[in-house]
C-alpha positions as CSV (number, residue, x, y, z in Angstrom):
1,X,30.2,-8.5,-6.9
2,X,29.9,-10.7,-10.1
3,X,29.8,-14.2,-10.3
4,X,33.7,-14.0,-11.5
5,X,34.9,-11.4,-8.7
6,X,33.1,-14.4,-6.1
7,X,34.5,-17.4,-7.3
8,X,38.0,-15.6,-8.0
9,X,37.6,-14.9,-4.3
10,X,36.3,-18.2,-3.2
11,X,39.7,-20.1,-4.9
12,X,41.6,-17.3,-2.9
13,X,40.0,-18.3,0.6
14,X,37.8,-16.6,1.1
15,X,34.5,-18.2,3.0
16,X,32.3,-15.4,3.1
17,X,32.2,-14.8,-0.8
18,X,31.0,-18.8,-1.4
19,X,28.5,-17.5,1.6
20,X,27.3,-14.6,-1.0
21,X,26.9,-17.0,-3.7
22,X,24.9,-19.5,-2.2
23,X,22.5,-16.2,-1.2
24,X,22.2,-16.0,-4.4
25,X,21.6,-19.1,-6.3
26,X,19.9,-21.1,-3.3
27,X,16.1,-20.5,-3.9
28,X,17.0,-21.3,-8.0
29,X,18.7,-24.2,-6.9
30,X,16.2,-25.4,-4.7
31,X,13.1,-24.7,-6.8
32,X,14.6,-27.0,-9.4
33,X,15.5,-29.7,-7.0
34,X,11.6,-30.0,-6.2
35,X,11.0,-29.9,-9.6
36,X,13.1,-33.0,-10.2
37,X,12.0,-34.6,-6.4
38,X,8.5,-33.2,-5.2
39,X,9.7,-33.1,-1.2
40,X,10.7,-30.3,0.6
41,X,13.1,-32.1,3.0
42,X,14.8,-34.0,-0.1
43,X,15.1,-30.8,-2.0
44,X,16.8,-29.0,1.3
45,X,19.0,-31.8,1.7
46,X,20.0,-31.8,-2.4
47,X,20.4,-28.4,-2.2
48,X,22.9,-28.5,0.4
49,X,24.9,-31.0,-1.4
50,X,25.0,-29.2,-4.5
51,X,26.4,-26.6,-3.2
52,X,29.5,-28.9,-1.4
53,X,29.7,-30.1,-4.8
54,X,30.3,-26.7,-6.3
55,X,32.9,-25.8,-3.6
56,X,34.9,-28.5,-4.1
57,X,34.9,-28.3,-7.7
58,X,35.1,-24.7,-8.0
59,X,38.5,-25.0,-8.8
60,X,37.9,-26.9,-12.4
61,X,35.1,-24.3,-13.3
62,X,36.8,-23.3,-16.8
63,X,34.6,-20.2,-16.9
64,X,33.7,-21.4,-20.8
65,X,29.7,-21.3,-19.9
66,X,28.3,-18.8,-17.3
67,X,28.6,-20.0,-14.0
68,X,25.1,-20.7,-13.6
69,X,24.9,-22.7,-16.8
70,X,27.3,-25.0,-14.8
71,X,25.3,-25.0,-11.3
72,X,22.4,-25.7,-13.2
73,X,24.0,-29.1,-14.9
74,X,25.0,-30.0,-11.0
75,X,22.1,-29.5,-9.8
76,X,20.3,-31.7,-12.7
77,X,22.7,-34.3,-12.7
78,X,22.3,-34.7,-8.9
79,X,18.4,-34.3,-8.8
80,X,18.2,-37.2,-11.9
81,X,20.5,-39.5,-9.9
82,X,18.4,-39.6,-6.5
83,X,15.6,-39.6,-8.1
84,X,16.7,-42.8,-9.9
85,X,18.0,-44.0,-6.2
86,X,14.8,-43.2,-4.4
87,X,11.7,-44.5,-6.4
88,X,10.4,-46.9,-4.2
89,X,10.7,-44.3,-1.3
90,X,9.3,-41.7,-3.3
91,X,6.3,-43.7,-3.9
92,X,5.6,-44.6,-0.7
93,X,6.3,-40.9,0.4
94,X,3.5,-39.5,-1.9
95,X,1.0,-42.6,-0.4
96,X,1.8,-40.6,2.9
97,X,1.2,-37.4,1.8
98,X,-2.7,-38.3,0.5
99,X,-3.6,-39.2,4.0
100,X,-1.6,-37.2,6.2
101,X,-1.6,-33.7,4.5
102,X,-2.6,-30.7,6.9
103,X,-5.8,-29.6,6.3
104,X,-6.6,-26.0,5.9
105,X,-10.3,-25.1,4.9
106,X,-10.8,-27.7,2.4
107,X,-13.0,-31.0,3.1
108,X,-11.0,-33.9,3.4
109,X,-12.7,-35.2,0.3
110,X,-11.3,-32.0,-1.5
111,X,-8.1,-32.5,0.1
112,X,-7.8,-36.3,-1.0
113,X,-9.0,-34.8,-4.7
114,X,-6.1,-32.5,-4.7
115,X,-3.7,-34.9,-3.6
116,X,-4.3,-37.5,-5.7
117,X,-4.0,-34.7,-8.6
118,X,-0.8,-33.2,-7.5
119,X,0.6,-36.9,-7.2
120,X,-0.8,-37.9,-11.0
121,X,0.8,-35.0,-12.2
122,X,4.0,-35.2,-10.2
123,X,3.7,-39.2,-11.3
124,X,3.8,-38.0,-14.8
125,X,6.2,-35.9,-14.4
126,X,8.5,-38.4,-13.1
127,X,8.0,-40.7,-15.7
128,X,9.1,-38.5,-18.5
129,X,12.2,-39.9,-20.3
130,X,15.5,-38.0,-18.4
131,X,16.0,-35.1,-21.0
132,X,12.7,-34.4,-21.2
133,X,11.9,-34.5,-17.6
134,X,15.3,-32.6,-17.3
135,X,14.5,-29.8,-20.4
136,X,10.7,-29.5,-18.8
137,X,11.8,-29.1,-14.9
138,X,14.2,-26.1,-16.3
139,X,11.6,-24.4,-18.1
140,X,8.3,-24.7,-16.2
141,X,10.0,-24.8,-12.6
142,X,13.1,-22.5,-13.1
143,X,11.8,-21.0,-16.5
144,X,14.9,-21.0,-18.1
145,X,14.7,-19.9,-21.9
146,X,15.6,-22.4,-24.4
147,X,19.3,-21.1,-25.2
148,X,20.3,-21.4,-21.0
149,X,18.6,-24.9,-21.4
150,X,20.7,-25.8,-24.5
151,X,23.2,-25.0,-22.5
152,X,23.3,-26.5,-19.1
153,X,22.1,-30.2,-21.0
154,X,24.8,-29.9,-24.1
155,X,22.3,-29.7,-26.7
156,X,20.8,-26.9,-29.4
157,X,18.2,-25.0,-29.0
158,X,16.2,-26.8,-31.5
159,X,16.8,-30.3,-29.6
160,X,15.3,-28.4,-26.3
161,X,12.4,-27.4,-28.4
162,X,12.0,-31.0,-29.2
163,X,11.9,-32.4,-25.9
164,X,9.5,-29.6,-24.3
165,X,7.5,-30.1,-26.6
166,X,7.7,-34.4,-26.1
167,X,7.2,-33.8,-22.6
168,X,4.0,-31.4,-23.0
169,X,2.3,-34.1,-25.7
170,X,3.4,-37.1,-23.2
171,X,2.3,-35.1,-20.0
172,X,-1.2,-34.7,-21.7
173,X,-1.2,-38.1,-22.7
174,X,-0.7,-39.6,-19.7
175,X,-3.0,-37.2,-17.1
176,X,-5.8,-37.6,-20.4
177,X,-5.7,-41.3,-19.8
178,X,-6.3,-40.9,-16.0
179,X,-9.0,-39.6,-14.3
């Protein structure tokens, strides 16, 4: 069934259709949620809302983008703003994860390395200015061409361009600067 046939049937009533569409947008949805937050649970929890959020406003989807242009810009907009809610959890979420990640065969010294790199990166990441932090999550995480990300943030494809390629010279910049 298409994404038109389901939501047609979804304004008609019917639950099991919204069921099918979650199927099949959930794991895109939630892959750029933990691009945008870094946390599993957060990302399950985001997820979840989003797709409330898309239920209940189903009903004023125009159709005038594809439909996943349109969860994509949900799912954005509601990743930027708990992000911007949450920072000072966030940070003290990633001190817990350096000391109290399961080990698998790694030393700990190898697993406090890795940590420490995954949290500069996610760090940097985070502190990328909103659209570029938004244009890079959809192509690296998602990897959404340029057009779809042109699209789901209102901007050309040239403006997307810009900001990936902002976001890859400030990334560099900033994990350069830190050892």
């Amino acid at each position: 069934m298409s994404d038109e046939q389901l939501i047609h049937e979804i304004i008609s009533g019917n639950t099991s259709a919204f069921k099918m569409l979650v199927e099949k947008y959930q794991l895109r949805v939630f892959r750029t949620v933990l691009g945008f937050v870094h946390s599993k649970e957060d990302a399950e929890d985001i997820t979840q809302d989003i797709f409330m959020k898309a239920y209940q406003s189903l009903v004023f989807f125009k159709g005038e983008s594809e439909f996943t242009t349109w969860l994509y810009r949900i799912t954005a907009n509601m990743s930027i703003n708990f992000v911007n809610r949450n920072r000072k959890n966030r940070f003290l979420q990633s001190l817990e994860d350096i000391f109290y990640k399961p080990s698998g065969e790694k030393t700990p010294l190898e697993q406090l390395e890795e940590s420490e790199r995954d949290q500069r990166i996610r760090k940097a990441i985070d502190s990328l200015p909103e659209k570029q932090r938004t244009a890079f999550v959809l192509s690296k995480y998602e990897e959404l061409p340029q057009k779809t990300i042109a699209s789901v943030m209102n901007i050309s494809e040239g403006a997307v361009e810009q900001l990936l390629q902002r976001a890859k010279n400030n990334l560099q910049k900033k994990l350069s600067t830190h050892p």
